[in-house]
N, C-alpha and C positions, 0 to 999 in steps of 0.2 A: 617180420622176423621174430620168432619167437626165443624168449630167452634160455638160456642151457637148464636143466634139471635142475642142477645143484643150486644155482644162482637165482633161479626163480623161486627155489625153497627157501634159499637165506632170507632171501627179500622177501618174502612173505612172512616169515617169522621174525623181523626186525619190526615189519608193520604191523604185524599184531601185537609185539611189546609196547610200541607204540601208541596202539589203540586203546591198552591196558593203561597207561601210565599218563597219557593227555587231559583224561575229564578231570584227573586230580590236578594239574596245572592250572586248568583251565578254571577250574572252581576257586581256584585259591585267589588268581588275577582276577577274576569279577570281586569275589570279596575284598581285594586289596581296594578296588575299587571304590567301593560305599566306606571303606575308613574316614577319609577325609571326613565326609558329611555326617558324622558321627558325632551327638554333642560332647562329649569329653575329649577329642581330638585336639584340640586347643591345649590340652594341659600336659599336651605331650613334652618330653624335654627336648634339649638338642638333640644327645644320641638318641632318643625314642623314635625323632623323625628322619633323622640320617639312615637308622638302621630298618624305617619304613619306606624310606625313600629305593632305599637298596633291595630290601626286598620286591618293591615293586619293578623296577629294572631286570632283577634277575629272573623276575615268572617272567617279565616280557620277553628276553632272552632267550630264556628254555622255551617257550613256546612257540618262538620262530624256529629255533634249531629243530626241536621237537615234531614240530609241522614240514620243513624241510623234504624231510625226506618221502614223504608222499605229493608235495609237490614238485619234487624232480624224479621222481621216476611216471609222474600223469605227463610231463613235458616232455620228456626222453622215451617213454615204452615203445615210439614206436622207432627211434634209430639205437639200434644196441651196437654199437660199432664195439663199445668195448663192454660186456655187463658186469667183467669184476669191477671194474672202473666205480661204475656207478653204484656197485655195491657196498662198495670200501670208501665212497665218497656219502651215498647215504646213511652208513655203519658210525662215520666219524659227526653228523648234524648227530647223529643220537647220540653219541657220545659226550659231545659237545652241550646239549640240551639235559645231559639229566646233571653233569656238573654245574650248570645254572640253578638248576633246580634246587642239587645241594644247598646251593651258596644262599637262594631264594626262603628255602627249609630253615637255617639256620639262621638267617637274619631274622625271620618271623619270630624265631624262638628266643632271640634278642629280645628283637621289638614288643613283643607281649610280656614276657616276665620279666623285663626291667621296669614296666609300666605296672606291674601288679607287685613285685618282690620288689628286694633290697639288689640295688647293683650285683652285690655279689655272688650270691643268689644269683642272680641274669648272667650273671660273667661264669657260674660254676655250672649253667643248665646249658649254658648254649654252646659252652666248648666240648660237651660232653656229648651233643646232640652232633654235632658236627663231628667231632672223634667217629662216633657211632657211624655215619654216613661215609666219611673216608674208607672205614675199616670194612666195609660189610660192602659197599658198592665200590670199591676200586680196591681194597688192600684184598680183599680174598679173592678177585680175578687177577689179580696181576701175580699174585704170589702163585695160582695154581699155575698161569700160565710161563712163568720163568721155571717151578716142576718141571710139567713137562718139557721141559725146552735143553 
């Protein structure tokens, strides 16, 4: 059974957003990776490894959500009982995957300029990087979309 027009379009343009926005996740989790084994790593503080620790949960997060959604529509393509279903269910992993992401993004931006700056400094760059992330990936979709509504 093939899927309706519309739905096969959606779905394919969430997976290419997708395909767009993965190698970046993907890059960042291998790199969180090789930190640990880093010689200065040791000299990290509390919050330098809390907020490493965080990061690294939150790539792994986004990157399942993130991934998601092309492994439920490989398991699913061939029972389409319902395709908005699964559209609106693999619409929400990405959703769900790139505010990991954020959350991933911003703890980096912790974790590394608290470990190079002065706390405040790390406290004025990172809440600024995350404002930036709210404002531009969920405050100007959700405000266009209450517009038109």
């Amino acid at each position: 059974m093939d899927l309706p027009k519309e739905v096969a379009g959606d779905l394919e343009r969430l997976l290419e957003e997708l395909r767009v926005a993965l190698p970046g996740v993907q890059i960042l989790f291998a790199f969180l990776l090789t930190v640990p084994f880093a010689q200065r790593f040791e000299d990290v503080s509390p919050l330098q490894r809390d907020a490493y620790f965080a990061t690294l949960v939150a790539t792994f997060v986004a990157s399942a959500f993130m991934i998601a959604p092309s492994s439920y529509h490989r398991l699913r393509f061939q029972r389409h009982s319902d395709p908005q279903k699964m559209l609106r269910t693999a619409n929400l992993f990405a959703i769900v995957g790139l505010a990991f992401l954020a959350l991933a993004l911003t703890s980096a931006m912790l974790f590394v300029t608290d470990f190079i700056f002065t706390r405040t400094t790390a406290v004025a760059t990172t809440t600024g990087a995350g404002l930036l992330l709210l404002a531009i990936w969920y405050g100007v979709p959700l405000r266009r979309y209450l517009q038109e509504r």
